[in-house]
ROSE-4610 file (N, C-alpha, C; in Angstrom, 1 decimal, always signed):
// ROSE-4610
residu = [X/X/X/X/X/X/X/X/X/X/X/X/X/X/X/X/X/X/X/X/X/X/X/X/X/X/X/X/X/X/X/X/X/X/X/X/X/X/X/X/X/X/X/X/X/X/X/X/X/X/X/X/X/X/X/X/X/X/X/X/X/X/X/X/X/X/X/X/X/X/X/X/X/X/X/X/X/X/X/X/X/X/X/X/X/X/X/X/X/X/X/X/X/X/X/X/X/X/X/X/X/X/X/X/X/X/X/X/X/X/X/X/X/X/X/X/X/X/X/X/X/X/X/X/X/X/X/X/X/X/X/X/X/X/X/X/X/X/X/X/X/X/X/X/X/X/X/X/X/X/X/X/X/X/X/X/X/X/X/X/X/X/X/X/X/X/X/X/X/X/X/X/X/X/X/X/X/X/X/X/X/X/X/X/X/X/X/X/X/X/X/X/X/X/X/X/X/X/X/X/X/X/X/X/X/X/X/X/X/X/X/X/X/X/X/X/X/X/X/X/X/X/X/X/X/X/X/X/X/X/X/X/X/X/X/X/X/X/X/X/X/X/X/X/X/X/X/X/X/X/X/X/X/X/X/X/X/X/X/X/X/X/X/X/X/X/X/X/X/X/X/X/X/X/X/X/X/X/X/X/X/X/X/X/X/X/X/X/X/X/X/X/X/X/X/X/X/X/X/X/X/X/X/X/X/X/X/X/X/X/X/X/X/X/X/X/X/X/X/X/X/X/X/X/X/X/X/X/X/X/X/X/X/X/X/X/X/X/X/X/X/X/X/X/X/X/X/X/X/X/X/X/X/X/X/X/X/X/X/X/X/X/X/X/X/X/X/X/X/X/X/X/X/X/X/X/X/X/X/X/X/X/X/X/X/X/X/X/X/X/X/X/X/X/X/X/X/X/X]
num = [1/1/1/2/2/2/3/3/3/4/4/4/5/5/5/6/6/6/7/7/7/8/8/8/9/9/9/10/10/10/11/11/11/12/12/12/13/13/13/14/14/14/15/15/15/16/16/16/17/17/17/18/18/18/19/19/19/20/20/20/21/21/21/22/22/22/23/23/23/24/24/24/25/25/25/26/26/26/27/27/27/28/28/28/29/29/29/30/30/30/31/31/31/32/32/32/33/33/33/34/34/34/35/35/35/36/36/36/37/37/37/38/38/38/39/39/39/40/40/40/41/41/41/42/42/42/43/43/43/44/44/44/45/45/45/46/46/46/47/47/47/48/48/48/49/49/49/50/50/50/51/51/51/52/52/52/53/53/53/54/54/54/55/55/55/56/56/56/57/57/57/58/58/58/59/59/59/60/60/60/61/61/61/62/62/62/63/63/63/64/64/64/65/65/65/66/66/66/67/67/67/68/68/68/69/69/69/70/70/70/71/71/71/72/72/72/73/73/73/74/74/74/75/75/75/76/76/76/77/77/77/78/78/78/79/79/79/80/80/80/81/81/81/82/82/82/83/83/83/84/84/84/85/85/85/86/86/86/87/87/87/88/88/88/89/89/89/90/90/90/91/91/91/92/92/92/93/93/93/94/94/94/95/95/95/96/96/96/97/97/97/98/98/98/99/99/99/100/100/100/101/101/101/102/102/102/103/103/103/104/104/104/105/105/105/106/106/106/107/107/107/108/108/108/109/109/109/110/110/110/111/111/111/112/112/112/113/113/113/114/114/114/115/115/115/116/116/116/117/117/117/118/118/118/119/119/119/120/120/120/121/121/121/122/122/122/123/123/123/124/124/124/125/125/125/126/126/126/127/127/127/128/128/128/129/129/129/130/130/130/131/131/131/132/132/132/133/133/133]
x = [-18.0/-18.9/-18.7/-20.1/-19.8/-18.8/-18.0/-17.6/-17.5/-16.9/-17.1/-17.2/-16.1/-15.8/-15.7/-16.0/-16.0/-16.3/-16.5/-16.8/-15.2/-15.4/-14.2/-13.9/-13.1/-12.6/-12.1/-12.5/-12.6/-12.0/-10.6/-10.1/-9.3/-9.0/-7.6/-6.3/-6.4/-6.0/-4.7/-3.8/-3.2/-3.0/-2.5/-1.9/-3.1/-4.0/-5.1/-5.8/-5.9/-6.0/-5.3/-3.9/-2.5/-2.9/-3.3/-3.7/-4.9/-5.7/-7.1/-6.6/-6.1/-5.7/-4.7/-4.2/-2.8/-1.2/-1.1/-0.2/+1.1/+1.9/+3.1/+2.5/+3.2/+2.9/+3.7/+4.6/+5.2/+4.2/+3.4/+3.0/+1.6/+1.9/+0.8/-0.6/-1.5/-3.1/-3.4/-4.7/-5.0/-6.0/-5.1/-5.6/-6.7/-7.8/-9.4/-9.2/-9.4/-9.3/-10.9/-11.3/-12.0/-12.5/-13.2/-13.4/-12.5/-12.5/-11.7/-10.6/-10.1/-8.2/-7.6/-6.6/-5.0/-3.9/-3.7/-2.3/-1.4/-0.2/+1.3/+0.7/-0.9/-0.6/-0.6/+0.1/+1.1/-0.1/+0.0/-0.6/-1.1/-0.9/-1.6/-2.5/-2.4/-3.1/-4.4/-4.4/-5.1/-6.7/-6.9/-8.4/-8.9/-7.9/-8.4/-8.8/-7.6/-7.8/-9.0/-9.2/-10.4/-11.8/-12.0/-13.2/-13.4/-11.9/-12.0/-12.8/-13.5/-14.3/-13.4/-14.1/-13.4/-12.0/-11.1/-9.6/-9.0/-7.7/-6.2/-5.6/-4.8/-3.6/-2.4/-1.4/-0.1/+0.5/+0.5/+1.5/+2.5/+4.0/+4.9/+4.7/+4.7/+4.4/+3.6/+2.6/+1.2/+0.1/-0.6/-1.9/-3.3/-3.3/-4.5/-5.5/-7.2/-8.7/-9.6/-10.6/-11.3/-12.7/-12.8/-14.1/-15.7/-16.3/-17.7/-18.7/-18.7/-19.8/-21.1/-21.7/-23.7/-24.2/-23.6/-24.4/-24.5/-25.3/-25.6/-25.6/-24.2/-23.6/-22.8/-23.0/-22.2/-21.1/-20.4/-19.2/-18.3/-19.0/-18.0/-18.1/-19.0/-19.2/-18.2/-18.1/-16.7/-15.6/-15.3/-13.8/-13.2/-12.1/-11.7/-10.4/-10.1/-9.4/-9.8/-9.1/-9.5/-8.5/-8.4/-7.3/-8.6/-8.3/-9.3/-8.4/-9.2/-8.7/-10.1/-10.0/-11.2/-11.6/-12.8/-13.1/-12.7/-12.1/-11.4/-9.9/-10.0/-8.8/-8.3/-7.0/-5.7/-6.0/-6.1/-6.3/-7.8/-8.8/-9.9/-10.7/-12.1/-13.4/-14.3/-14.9/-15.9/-16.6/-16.0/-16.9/-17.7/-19.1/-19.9/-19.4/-18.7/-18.9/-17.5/-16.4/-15.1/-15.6/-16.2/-16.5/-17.3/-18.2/-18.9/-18.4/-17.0/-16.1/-14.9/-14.9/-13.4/-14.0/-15.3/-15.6/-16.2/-15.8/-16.3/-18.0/-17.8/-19.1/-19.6/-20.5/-20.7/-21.9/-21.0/-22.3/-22.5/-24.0/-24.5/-25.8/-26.0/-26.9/-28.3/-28.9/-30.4/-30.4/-28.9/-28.4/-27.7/-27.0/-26.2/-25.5/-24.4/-22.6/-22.3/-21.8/-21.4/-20.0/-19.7/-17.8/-18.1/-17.5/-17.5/-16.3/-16.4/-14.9/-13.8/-12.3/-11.3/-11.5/-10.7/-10.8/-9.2/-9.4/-7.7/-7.0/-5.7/-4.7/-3.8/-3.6/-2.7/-1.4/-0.3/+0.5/+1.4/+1.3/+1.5/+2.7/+3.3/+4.5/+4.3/+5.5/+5.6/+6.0/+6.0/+6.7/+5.6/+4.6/+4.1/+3.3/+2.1/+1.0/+1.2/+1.0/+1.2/+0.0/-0.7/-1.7/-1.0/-1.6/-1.0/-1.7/-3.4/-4.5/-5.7]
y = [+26.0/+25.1/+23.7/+22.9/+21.4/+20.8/+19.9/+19.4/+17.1/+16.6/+15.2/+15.0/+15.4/+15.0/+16.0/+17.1/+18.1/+19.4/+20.4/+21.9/+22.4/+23.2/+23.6/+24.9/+25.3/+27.0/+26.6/+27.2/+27.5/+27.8/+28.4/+29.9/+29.4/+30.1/+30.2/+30.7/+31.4/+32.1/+31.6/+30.8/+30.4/+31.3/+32.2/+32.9/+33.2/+33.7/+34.4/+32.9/+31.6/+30.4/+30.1/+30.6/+30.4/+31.7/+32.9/+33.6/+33.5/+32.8/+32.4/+31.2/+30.5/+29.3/+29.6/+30.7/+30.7/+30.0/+29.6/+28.8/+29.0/+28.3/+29.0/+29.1/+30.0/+30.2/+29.2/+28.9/+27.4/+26.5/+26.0/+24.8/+24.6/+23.4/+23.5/+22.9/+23.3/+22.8/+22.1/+21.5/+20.4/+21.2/+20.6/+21.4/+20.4/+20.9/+20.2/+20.3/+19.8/+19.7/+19.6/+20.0/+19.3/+17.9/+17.4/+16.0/+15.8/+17.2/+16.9/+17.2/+17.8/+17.9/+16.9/+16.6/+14.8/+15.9/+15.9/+16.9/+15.7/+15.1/+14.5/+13.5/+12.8/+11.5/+10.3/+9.5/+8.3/+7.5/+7.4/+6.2/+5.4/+4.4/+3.2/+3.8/+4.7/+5.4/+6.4/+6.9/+7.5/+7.1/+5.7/+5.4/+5.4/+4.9/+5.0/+6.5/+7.4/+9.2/+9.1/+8.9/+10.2/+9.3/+7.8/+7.3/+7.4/+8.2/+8.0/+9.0/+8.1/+9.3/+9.2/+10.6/+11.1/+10.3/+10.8/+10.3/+11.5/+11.6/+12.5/+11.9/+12.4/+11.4/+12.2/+11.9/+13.1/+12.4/+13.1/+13.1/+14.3/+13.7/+14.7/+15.8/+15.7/+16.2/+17.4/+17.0/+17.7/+17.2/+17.4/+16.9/+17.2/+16.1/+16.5/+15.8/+16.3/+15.8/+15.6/+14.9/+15.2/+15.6/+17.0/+17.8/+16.6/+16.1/+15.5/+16.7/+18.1/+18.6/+18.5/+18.4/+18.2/+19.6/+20.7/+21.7/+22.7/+22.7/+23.7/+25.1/+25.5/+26.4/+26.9/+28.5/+29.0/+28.9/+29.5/+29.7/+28.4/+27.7/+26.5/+25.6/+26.0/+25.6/+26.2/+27.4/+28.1/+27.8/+27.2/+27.1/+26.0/+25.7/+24.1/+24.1/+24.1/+24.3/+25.3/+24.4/+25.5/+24.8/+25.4/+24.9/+24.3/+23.9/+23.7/+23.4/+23.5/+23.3/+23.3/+22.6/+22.3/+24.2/+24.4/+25.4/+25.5/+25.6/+25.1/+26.0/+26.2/+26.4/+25.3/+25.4/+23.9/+23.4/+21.8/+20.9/+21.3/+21.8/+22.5/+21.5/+21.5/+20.6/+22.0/+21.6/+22.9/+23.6/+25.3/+26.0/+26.9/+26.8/+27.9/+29.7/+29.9/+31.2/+31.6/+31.1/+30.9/+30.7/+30.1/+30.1/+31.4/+31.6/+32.6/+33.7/+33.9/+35.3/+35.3/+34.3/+34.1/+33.6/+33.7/+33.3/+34.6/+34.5/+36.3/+35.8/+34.0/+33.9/+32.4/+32.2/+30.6/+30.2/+28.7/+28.1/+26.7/+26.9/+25.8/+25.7/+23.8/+23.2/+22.5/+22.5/+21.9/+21.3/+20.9/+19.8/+20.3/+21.7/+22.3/+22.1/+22.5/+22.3/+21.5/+20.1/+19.4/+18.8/+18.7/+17.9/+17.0/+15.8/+14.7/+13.7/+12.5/+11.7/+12.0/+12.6/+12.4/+11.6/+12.1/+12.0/+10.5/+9.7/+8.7/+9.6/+9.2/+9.6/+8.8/+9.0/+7.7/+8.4/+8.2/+8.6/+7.9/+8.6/+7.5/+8.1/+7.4/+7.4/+6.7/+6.6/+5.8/+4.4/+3.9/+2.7/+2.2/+3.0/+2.0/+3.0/+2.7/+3.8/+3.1/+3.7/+4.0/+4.7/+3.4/+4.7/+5.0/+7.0/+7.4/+7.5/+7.7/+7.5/+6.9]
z = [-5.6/-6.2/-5.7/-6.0/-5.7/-6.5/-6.0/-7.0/-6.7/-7.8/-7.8/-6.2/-5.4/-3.7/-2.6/-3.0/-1.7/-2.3/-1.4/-2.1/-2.0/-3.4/-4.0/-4.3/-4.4/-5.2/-6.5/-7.9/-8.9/-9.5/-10.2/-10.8/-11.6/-12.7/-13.7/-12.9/-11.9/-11.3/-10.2/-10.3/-9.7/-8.3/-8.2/-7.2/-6.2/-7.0/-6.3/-5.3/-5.9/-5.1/-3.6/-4.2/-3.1/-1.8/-2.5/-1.4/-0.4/-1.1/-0.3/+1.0/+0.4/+1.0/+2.1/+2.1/+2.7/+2.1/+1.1/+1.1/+0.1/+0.1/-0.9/-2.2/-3.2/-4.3/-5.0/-5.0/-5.6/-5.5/-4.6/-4.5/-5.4/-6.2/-7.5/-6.8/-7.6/-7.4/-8.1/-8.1/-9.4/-10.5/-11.7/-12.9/-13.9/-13.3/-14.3/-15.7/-16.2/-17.3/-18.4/-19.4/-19.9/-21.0/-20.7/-21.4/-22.4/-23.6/-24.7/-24.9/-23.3/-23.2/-23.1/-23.8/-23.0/-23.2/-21.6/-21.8/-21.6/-21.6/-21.3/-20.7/-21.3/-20.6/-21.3/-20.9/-21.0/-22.1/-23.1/-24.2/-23.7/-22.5/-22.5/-21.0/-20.5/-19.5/-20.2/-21.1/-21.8/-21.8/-21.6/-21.9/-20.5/-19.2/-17.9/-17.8/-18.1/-17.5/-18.1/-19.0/-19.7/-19.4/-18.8/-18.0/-16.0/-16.5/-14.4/-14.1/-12.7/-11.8/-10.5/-10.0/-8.1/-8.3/-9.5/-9.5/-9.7/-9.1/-10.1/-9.7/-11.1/-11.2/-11.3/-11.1/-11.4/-12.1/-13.0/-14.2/-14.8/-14.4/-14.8/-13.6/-12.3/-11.2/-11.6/-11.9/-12.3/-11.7/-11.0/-10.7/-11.6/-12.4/-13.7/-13.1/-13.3/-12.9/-14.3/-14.7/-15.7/-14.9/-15.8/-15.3/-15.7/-14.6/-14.6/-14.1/-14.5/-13.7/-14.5/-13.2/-13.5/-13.4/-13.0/-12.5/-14.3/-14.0/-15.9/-15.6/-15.3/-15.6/-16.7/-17.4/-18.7/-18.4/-17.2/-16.8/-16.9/-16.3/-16.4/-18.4/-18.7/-19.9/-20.9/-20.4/-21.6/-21.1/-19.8/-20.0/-20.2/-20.8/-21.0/-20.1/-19.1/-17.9/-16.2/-15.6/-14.5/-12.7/-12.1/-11.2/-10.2/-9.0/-8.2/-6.7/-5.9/-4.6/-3.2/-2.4/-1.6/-0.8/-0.7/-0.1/+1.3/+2.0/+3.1/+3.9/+5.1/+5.5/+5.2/+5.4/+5.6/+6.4/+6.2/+7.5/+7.9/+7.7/+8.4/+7.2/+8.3/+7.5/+6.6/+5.5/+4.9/+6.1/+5.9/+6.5/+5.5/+4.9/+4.7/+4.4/+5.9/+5.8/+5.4/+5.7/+5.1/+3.0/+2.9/+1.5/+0.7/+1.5/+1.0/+1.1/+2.0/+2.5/+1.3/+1.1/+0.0/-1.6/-1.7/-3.1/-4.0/-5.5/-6.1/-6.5/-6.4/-7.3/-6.4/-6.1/-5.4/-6.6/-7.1/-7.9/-7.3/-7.1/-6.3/-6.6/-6.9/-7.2/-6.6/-6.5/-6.0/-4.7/-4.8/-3.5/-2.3/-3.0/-2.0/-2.0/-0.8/-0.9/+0.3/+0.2/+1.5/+0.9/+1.9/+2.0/+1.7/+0.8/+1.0/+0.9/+0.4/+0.6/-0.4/+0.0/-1.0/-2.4/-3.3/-4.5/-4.5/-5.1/-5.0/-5.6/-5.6/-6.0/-6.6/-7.6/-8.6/-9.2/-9.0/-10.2/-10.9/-12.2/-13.9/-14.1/-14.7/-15.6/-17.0/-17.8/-18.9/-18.4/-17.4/-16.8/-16.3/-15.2/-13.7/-13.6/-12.5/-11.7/-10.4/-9.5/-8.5/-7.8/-6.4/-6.0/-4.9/-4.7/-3.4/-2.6/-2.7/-2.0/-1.9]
């Protein structure tokens, strides 16, 4: 699906992510959240997370996102979580057919699916933020 900055993979599904991708199963992905989730974040960060756009932030070496989708989809409507990661080999720009070979469902909007620019990267503590991108 499109998402805020690039075409993305979807799932609850941690592992099944890590196998698309190629990549270790330790290594975490960024977990979307919806509007009316605050997992572990910091009190005085709280009003930024939940107005930020094209941001994540790590918190408690977590990578949390807040879901903005426009596409009026059910599926995304019932869940209030979801992992995400760019449609993409590693290091590789969006390919199409790499997505449509590794996805169970493609949802896509009026506009279609194009790459676009990284999302920043901030991470919070109880002390300081810190950007990393």
């Amino acid at each position: 699906m499109q998402t805020d900055t690039t075409v993305g993979f979807i799932s609850q599904n941690h592992d099944k992510l890590a196998d698309i991708k190629s990549r270790p199963h330790h290594k975490p992905f960024i977990k979307v959240l919806n509007r009316s989730m605050m997992l572990r974040v910091p009190n005085k960060y709280k009003k930024e997370f939940r107005r930020s756009k094209k941001t994540t932030f790590i918190i408690n070496n977590q990578a949390l996102r807040i879901s903005r989708e426009k596409t009026n989809s059910q599926i995304l409507r019932d869940i209030s979580w979801h992992y995400s990661t760019s449609a993409n080999k590693a290091n590789k720009n969006f390919n199409r057919a790499f997505c449509e070979q590794n996805a169970d469902i493609i949802i896509e909007n009026i506009d279609g699916l194009k790459e676009l620019s990284a999302s920043r990267l901030i991470k919070l503590n109880n002390y300081r933020k810190r950007k990393l991108r």
